[in-house]
N, C-alpha and C positions, 0 to 999 in steps of 0.2 A: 430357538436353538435348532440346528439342524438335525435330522437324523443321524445317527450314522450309516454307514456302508453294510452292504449284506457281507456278510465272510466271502462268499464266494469271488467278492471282487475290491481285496483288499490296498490294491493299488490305486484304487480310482475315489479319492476324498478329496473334500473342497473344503480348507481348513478356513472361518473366518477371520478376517486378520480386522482389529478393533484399530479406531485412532488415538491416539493418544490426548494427555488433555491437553499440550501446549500445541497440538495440529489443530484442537475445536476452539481454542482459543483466539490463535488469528484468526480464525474465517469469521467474516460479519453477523451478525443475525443469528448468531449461533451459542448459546448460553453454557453455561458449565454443568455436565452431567447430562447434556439435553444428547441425543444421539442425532447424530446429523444427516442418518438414512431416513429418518421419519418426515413423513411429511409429504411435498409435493417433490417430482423425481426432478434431476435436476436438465435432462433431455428428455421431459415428455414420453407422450403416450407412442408404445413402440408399433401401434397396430400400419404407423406408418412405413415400416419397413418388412411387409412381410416376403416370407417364403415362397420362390415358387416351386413346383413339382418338377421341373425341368432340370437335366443332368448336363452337367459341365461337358464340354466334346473338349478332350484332351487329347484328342491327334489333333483337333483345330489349335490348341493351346503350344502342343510342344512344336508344330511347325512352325508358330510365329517363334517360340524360343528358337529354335534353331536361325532361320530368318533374320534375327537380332545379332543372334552370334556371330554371324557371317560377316553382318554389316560393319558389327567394333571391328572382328580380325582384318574387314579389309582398311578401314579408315587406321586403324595401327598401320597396317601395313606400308600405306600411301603416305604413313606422316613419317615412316624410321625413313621412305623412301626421300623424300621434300630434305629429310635434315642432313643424309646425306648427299645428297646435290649441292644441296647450296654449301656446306662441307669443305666439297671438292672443288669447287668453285671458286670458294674463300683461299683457298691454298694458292690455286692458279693463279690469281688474281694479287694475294702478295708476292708471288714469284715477279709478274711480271713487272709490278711495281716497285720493284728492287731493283730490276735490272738487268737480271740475270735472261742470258737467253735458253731457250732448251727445259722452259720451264715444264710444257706439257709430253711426255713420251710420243711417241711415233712407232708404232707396230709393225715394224716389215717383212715379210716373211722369207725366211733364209733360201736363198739359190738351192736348187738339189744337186746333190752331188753326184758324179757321174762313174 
């Protein structure tokens, strides 16, 4: 059973949470009332993953965040761009295959006046 917490840091507890019997029941190998932390760990010896003394570079980190962001906002960008082209495209295109003439505008810019 664990310690418990000093007072002074009573926010910081690690409650153990047990299995139940019908959870030790399915698992193989595993008997009724036997605890199914005992024994051999079930990913080995942790000596393979250790620590090193070396500190995270979080201006190296948050450039690539930034970096990333840039990239979705511009491919957002380039695809609202693509779906309206082809959009307006689609419109022209049943215009003109209808028949109708004067399907696409023409911008001319007005005479000045004198």
């Amino acid at each position: 059973m664990p310690k418990p917490p000093p007072a002074s840091e009573p926010g910081d507890r690690v409650v153990p949470l047990r299995r139940s019997a019908a959870y030790r029941a399915q698992r193989p190998g595993h008997a009724e009332g036997q605890d199914p932390t005992q024994g051999t760990p079930p990913i080995g010896d942790l000596d393979r993953y250790p620590q090193t003394d070396e500190t995270d570079d979080y201006r190296h980190r948050m450039m690539t965040n930034v970096a990333g962001i840039a990239i979705a906002v511009l491919l957002i960008a380039a695809g609202i761009w693509i779906a309206d082209t082809m959009a307006s495209m689609r419109k022209n295109q049943d215009c003109v295959l209808s028949g109708r003439r004067g399907c696409t505008p023409v911008e001319a810019p007005l005479p000045p006046r004198w």
